[in-house]
Structures are given as structure tokens and as C-alpha cells.
C-alpha positions in Angstrom: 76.5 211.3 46.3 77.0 210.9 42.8 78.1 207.7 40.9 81.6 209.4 40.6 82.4 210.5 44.1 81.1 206.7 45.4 83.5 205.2 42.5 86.3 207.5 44.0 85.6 206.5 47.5 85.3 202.1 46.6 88.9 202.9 44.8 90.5 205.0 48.1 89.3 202.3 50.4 90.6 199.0 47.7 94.1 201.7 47.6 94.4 201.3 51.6 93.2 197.6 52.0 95.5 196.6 49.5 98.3 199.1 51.1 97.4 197.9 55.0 97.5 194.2 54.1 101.0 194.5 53.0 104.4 193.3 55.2 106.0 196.3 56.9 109.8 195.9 56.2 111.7 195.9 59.3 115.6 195.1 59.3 116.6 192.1 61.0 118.1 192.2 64.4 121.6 191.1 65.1 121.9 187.4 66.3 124.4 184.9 67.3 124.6 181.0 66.5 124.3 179.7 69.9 126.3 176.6 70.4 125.4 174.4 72.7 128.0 171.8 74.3 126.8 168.3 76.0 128.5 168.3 79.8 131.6 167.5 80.0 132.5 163.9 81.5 136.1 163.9 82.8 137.9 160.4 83.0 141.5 159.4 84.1 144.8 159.3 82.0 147.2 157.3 82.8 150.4 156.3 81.4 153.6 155.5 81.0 155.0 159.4 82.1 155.5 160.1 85.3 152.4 162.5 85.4 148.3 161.3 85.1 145.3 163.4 85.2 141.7 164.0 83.8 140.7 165.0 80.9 137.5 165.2 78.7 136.0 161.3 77.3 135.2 163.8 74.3 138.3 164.8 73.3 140.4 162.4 71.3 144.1 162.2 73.2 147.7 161.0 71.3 151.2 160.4 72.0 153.8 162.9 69.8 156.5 162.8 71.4 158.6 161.4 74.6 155.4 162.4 77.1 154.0 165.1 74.8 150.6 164.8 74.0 147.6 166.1 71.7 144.2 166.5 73.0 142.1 167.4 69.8 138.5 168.3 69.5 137.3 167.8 66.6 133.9 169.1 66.3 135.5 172.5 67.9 138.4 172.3 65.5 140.7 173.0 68.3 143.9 171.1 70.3 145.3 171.3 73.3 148.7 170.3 73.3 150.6 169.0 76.2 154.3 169.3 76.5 156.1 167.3 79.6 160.1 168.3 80.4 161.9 166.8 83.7 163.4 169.7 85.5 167.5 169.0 85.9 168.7 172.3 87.3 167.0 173.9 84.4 163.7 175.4 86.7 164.4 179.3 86.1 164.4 178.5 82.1 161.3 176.3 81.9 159.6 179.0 83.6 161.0 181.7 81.7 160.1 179.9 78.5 156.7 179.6 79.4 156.0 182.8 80.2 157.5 184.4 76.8 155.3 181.7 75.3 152.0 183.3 76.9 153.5 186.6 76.5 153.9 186.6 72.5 150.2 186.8 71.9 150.2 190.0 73.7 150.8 191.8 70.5 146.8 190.5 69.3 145.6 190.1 73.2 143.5 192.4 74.7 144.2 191.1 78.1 145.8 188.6 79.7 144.2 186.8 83.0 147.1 184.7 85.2 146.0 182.9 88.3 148.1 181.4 89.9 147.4 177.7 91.3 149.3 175.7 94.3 148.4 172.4 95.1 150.8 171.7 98.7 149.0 168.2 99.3 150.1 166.7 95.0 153.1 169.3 95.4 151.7 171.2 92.1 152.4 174.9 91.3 151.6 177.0 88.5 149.8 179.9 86.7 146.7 179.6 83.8 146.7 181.8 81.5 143.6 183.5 79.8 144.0 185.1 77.0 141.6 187.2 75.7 141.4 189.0 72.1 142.6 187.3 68.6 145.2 185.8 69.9 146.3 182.3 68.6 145.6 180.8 72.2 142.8 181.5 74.5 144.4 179.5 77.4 147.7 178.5 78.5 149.5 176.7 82.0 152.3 175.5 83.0 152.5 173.2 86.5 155.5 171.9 87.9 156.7 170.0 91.4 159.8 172.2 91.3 162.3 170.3 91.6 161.7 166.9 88.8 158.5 167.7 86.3 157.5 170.2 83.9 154.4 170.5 82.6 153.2 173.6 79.6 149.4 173.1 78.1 148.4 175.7 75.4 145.1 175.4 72.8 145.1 176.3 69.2 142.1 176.3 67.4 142.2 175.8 63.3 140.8 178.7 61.9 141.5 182.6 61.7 141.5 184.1 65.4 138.3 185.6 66.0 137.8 185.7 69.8 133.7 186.6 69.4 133.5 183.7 67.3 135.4 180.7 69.3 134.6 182.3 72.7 132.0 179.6 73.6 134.2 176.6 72.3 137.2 178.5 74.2 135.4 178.3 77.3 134.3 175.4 76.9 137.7 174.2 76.0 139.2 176.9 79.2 136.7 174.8 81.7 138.8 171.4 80.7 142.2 172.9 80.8 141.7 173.7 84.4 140.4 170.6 85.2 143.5 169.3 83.7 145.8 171.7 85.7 143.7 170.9 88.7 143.7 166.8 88.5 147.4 166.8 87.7 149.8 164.6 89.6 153.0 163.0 89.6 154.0 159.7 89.6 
């Protein structure tokens, strides 16, 4: 072997160390922020209405107006609020503005879930709402004795409907809307 073809050969070999040692570029793959929640912790509401139930020692609850209530989140950015009407031969037309409520987002929705709930033994009836897609709300009831209380709950979160982006706060959020629904009674 001559000086030449050895010379050639030590600057092939440096040409593939120096090529092999190098960082293949590879695109990232997709990922999602995962937010975790702590467990929620439900403690009683009482007051001056004639309705109580549980609700989330997280969330921060206020009077509005008469018995209407907010129920914010703040590190979720989102509200629940809670509007309470007496029934006086008005049933039909609670009930029918409830469900157009629920029903305007189905312009954005993709779908929209209703169970129905009944509680005999608390004499509570209603129907939750999920709402799924960009809607403004995620979740929605409305409970009633049928014959003196009222009761709508909707959530609103502050920022541009995205559902991929809220869904864990909205179901985080759903979890204590049903508990809500579910610890409801009248005074």
C-alpha cells in the first residue's frame, strides 16, 4: 500500500466517524400537556334557599342573585353557574327554557348526551346534559320537585372553545356537576 492509498483510507474512515457520531434528526412526536387534578373533596352547602347540596371545597361559591349562585374554578378558568326559580304553575316553561338553553350549542356540538336522573326518595327529577364539541358548555342540568323548585346548572369556561383542549378540566368539572345534581335536596 502506498502512502497515498493509506492517506485516502485514514481520511474515509475520520469522513465516517465524524458522520456516525452525529445526531440522526428525527421529528418529534405529537404530545399532550397532561393535567393532573388533586381528588375532589365534596362538602355541604347550605343556605338560606330552599335547596342544599355538595359541591367541590376547591371551587370558590357566591351569591348573585335571589338563590343564584357562581361556582368558579379558578385554576380551570371555568364557572358553573347555578340558577334557582320556584315553580308557580310555570313547570312546562322552566322545562322548555331549559332545554332550548342546552339545545343552542347544537349549532358547534358534535353530540349531545342527556341522561335522565329521578331521585323518588328527595323527590328530584331531571336530565344532564353532555355536550360534546366547541360548544360554550360541556355540561348542563336542570332538577326540579315538580311542583315548587327549579333548578338549571350550566359551565362556561373563559377562553375560546376548544373541546380537545378543556376536555380534562370539563371532566373534571362534569364529575362535580353530577355530584351536584345527585346531592341536591329541597328544604
Amino acid at each position: 500500500m502506498t502512502k497515498r492509498t493509506i492517506a485516502c483510507m485514514i481520511l474515509i474512515l475520520i469522513s465516517l466517524l465524524n458522520y456516525s457520531c452525529k445526531d440522526e434528526v428525527l421529528p418529534k412526536p405529537s404530545s399532550y400537556l397532561r393535567l393532573d387534578y388533586p381528588e375532589a373533596k365534596y362538602v355541604g352547602f347550605e343556605n338560606e334557599c330552599p335547596y342544599a347540596f355538595e359541591m367541590n371545597s376547591d371551587a370558590i361559591i357566591k351569591k348573585e342573585k335571589n338563590c343564584d349562585y357562581t361556582i368558579t374554578y379558578p385554576k380551570m378558568k371555568a364557572t358553573i353557574y347555578l340558577t334557582y326559580k320556584p315553580v308557580i304553575n310555570n313547570i312546562d316553561k322552566l322545562l322548555r327554557d331549559a332545554q332550548k338553553l342546552t339545545y343552542e350549542h347544537v349549532i358547534k356540538a358534535d353530540d349531545i348526551l342527556e341522561q335522565p336522573y329521578l331521585n323518588p326518595d328527595k323527590k328530584v327529577y331531571g336530565m344532564f346534559y353532555q355536550v360534546e364539541g366547541n360548544a360554550a358548555t360541556n355540561a348542563q342540568f336542570y332538577a326540579t320537585d315538580s311542583t315548587k323548585h327549579f333548578v338549571t346548572a350550566s359551565i362556561y369556561f373563559y377562553a375560546k372553545p376548544n373541546y380537545d383542549s378543556i376536555m380534562p378540566a370539563a371532566s373534571y368539572i362534569k364529575n362535580d356537576m353530577q355530584r351536584l345534581m345527585e346531592t341536591l335536596k329541597w328544604k
